[in-house]
N, C-alpha and C positions, 0 to 999 in steps of 0.2 A: 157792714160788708165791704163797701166801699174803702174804708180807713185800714180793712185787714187785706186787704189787695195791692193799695199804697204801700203797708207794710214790710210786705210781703217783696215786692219789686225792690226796696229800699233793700232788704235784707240781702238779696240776690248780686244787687249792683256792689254791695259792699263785699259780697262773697268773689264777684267778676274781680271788683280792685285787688283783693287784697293775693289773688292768685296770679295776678296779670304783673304784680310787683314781688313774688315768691319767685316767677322765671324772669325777670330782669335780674334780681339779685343771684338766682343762681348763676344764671348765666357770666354774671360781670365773676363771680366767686368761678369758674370754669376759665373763664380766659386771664385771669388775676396769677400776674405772674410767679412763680416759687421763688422764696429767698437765693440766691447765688452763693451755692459753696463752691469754698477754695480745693484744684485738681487734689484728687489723693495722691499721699506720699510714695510715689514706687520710683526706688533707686534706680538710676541708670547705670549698670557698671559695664557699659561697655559704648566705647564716645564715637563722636563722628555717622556718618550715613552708609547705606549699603541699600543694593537695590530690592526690591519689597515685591513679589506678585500675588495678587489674589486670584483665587481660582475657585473657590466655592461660588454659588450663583445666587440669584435674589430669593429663591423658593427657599433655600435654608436658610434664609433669615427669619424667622419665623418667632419674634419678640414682641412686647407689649411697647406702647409707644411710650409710655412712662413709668416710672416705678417710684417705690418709696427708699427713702435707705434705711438703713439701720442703728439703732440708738443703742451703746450700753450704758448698764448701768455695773460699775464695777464693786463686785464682791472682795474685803479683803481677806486674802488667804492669809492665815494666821499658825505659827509654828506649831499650835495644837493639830490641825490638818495634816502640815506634813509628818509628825511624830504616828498617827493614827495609821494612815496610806503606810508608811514603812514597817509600823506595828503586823498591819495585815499581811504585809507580803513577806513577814516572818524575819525582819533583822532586827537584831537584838542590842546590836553593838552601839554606841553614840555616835552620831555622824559627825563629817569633817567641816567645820563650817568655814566658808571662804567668805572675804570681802571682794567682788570685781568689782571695777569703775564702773559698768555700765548697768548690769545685772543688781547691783545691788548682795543680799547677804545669797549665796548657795549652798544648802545643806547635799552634803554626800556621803549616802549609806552603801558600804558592799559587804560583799561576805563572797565564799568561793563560788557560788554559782553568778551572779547577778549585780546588777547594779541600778541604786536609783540617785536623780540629782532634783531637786528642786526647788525653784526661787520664787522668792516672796512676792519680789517687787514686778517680776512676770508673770506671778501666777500659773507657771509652769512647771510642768515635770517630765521625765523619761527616765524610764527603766530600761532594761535589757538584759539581756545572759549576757554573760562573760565568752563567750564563745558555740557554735552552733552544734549543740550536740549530733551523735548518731542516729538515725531516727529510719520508719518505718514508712515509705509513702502509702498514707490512707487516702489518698484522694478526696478529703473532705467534701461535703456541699456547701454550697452557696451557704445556705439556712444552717448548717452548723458553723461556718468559719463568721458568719454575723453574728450568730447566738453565742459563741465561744468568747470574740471579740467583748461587745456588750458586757456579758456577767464577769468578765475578766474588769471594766474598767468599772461596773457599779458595786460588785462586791468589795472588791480594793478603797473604794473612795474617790477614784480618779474625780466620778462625775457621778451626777443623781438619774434615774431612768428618765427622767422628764425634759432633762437637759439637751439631750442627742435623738439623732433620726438617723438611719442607714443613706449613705450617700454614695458610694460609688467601690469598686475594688480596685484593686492597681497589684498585677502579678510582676514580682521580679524576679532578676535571675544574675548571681554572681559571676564574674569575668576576673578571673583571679589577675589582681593586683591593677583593676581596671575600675572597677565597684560595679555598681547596682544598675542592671537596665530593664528597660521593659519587655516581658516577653507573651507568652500563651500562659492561660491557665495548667494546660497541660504540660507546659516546661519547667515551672515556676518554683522557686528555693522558695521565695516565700509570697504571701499571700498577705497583701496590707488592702486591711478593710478600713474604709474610710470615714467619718462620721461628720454631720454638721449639728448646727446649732435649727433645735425642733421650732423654727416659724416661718410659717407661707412657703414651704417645700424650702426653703435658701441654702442654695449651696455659699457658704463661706470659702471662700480663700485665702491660702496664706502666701508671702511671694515665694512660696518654690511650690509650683502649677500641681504638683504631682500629691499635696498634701495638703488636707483638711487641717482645721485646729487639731482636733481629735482623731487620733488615727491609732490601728494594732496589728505588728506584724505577726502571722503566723506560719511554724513551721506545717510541711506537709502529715507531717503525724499530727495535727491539730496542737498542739501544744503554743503556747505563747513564747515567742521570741522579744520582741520589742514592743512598746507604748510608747506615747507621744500626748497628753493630754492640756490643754490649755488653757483655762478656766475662764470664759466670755462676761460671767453674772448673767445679768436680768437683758435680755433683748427685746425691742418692743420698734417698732416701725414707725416710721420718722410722722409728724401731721401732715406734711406735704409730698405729693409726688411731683418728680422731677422728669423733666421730657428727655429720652432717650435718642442718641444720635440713628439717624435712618441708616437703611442700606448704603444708598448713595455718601450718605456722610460718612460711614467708615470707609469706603472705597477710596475718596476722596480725601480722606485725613490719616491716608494710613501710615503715611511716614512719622507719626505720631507717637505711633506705638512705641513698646519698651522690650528687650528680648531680654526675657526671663528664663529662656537654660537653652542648651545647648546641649544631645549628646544623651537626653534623657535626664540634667542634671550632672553628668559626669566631666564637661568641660567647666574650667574656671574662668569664667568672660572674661575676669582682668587679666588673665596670661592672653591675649588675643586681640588681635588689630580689627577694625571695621574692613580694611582694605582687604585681607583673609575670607570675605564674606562674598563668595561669589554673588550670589543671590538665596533670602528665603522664600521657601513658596509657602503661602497660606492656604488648607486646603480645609479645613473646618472653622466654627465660632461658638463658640458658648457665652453665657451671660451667666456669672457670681457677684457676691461682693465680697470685697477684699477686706480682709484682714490686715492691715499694712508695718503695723507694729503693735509691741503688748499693750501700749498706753493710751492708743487709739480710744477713741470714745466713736467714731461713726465711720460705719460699714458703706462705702460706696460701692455702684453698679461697677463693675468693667467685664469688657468685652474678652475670653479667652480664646486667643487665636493660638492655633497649634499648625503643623505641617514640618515640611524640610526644609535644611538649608546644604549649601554644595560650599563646603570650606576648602583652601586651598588646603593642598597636603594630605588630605581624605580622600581614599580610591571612591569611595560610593558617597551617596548625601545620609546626612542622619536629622534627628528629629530636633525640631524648636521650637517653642512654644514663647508668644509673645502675650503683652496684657494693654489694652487701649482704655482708658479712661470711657465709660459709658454715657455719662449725663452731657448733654446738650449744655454748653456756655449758654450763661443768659447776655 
């Protein structure tokens, strides 16, 4: 009896140790710092400094203090693909195939209504009409301009159901010889539904603030005007999460940032001086990761700042949206 009582305490002390060294080791694994990646790549095309205010408050900061990134794994899109996607969307003719420098081979199919282009080496495509027919405003819903969206990109081929999640809308509205800005649903030429890539809710971004990888414009009679599709492959979340810069740190690192449009998209930063820039005001912030180019292999956090700026020469302020690197320097 004696010897199973010994035993017994022995067992216990060994159960005390070997839990006592499971929260040391987690522990040391909790504050063990994450490998240091190098800032994501987002162009600055517009140089020099201009004055910055933030205006959103602490309460809408409302982030995880750390996240993971994003890992792909690239799929090669192969000329059988795009023969098939052009198959579906009824052109018959042989496409025009180009060489660019940068792009790599680009096949381009039309016919009188439509046009598609797609490359290998970006795993990219877009379509469009040739011009915006006459049409009937139905008013669509929400759930038909998602549902229309969708079976428009997985019956064609664009992408498989499994690939995308519904991510956001963006109504615009033409301004002849102006282009495209943002307006109301209720004013709206066209209706671009937005789509990302289906893991851990992730908004993707790509560097123009206003567009998913995956996106479909559509006309007010519900009909498909434009697609835009990007092909990510296999997405999976990085083994490490990385610490996110706090409130205080973006406030404090805001000159940091990168101004990503201007005007809705409708100004050319490089036609434009910093000195031009009265002031932007920052007045919301989102958290995506960015998409930074086709070859990219990993999805960093950044911070999307949006709001106004007051340009010289502009009677009123208009819209700009900026992008700030998210991950905390080790």
């Amino acid at each position: 009896m004696k010897r199973r009582k010994i035993f017994i305490v022995i067992i216990l002390v060994i159960l005390g140790v070997l839990i006592v060294v499971s929260f040391i080791l987690k522990k040391e694994e909790a504050t063990k710092p994450s490998p240091s990646l190098p800032l994501p790549k987002i162009p600055s095309l517009l140089e020099g400094d201009y004055p910055i205010e933030v205006v959103f408050e602490k309460r809408d900061f409302d982030f995880p203090s750390s996240m993971y990134v994003l890992q792909l794994e690239k799929q090669l899109l192969l000329e059988n693909d795009i023969n098939n996607i052009a198959s579906n969307l009824g052109y018959t003719d042989e496409p025009l195939v180009m060489d660019d420098v940068f792009d790599g081979k680009i096949y381009i199919y039309r016919n009188e209504e439509s046009a598609l282009t797609a490359s290998i080496k970006n795993q990219e495509f877009d379509y469009t009409l040739n011009q915006i027919p006459s049409y009937v405003n139905k008013q669509p819903s929400d759930e038909a301009l998602i549902g229309t969206a969708r079976d428009f990109l997985i019956e064609n081929g664009f992408v498989s159901s499994e690939d995308i999640q519904f991510v956001s809308f963006v109504y615009l509205k033409e301004t002849p010889g102006q282009g495209l800005y943002l307006t109301s649903k209720e004013n709206a030429a066209l209706y671009q539904v937005n789509f990302s890539s289906e893991i851990d809710d992730a908004t993707i971004l790509t560097l123009n603030p206003l567009n998913t990888p995956v996106y479909v414009r559509i006309l007010p009679d519900g009909s498909v005007f434009q697609a835009h599709a990007s092909r990510l492959g296999t997405v999976t979340e990085s083994v490490n999460q990385y610490k996110l810069k706090t409130y205080e740190e973006v406030i404090n690192g805001i000159n940091d940032s990168i101004l990503m449009s201007l005007d809705d998209g409708n100004i050319h930063l490089p036609d434009i001086s910093n000195t031009s820039i009265s002031k932007i005001t920052i007045t919301s912030i989102q958290i995506a990761h960015l998409l930074s180019n086709s070859t990219t292999t990993t999805l960093q956090p950044v911070y999307l700042l949006k709001g106004t700026a007051s340009i010289v020469g502009f009677p009123t302020e208009i819209s700009a949206s900026m992008y700030l690197p998210a991950i905390l320097p080790n």
